[in-house]
N, C-alpha and C positions, 0 to 999 in steps of 0.2 A: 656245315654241321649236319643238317637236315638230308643233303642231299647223299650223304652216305647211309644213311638208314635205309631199311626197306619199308614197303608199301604199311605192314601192319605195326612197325615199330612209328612208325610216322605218323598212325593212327591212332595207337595207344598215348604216343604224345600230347598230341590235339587234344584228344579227351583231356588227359592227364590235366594240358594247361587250363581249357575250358570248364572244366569242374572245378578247378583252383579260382579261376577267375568270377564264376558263377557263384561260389563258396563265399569270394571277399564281396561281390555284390549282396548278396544277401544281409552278409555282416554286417556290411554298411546299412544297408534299410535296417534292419533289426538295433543295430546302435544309433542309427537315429532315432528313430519312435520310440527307443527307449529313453532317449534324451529330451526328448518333447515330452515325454511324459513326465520326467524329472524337473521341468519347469515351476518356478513356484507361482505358486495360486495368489491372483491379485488379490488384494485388501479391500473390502469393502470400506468406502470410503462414509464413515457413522458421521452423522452432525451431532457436536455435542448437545445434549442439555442444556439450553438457556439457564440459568439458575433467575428467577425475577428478580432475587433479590438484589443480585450483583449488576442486572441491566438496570433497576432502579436506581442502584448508589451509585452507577455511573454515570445518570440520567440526573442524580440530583447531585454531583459534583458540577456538571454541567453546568447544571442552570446558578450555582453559585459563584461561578468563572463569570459567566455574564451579569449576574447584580455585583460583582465585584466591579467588573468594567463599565457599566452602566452608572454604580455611585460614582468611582473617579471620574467620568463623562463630566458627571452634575458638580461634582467639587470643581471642576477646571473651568467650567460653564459660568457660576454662580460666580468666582474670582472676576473673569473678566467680564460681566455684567457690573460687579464693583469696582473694577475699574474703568468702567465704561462712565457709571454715576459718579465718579471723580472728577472723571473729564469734563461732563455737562456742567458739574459745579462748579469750577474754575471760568469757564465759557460764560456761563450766567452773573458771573461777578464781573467779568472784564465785560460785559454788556453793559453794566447800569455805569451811565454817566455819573461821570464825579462832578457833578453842579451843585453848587449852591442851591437852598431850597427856596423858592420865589416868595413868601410871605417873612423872609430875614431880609432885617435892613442889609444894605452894605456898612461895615465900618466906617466911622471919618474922623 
């Protein structure tokens, strides 16, 4: 195709494509940086507000989670400590000999 042209029609082409080609480079940097520019803006990441009152009531649910667990502790504790004093007292009966006391006659 080219090769029938002459010397200045071949010229005017070159340009023609090169200023076409120049035109879309452009475009493209220009719609980039326009796109980068359309990026959205991060969030500042705020820490909320503590409210004391709400770290309090959750501070004192807390601690009534553990005297809850702490009383059951002492109920389940205090059970087999009395059943422990069961056991001693059955032990201490099957200890004492079942003798005769020494100052009773024998029957005759």
């Amino acid at each position: 195709m080219f090769w029938r042209l002459g010397h200045g029609e071949i010229r005017k082409t070159v340009n023609y494509l090169w200023t076409k080609l120049a035109g879309s480079a452009m475009g493209a940097v220009v719609f980039s940086v326009a796109l980068s520019a359309c990026r959205p803006v991060p969030i500042a990441t705020v820490q909320p507000k503590s409210d004391p009152v709400v770290d309090m009531s959750a501070k004192v649910q807390s601690l009534q989670k553990q005297i809850q667990e702490r009383d059951k502790r002492i109920e389940e504790l205090e059970a087999q400590l009395d059943a422990l004093k069961l056991i001693d007292q059955d032990r201490e009966k099957q200890r004492k000999p079942l003798r005769a006391p020494t100052s009773v006659e024998p029957i005759q």
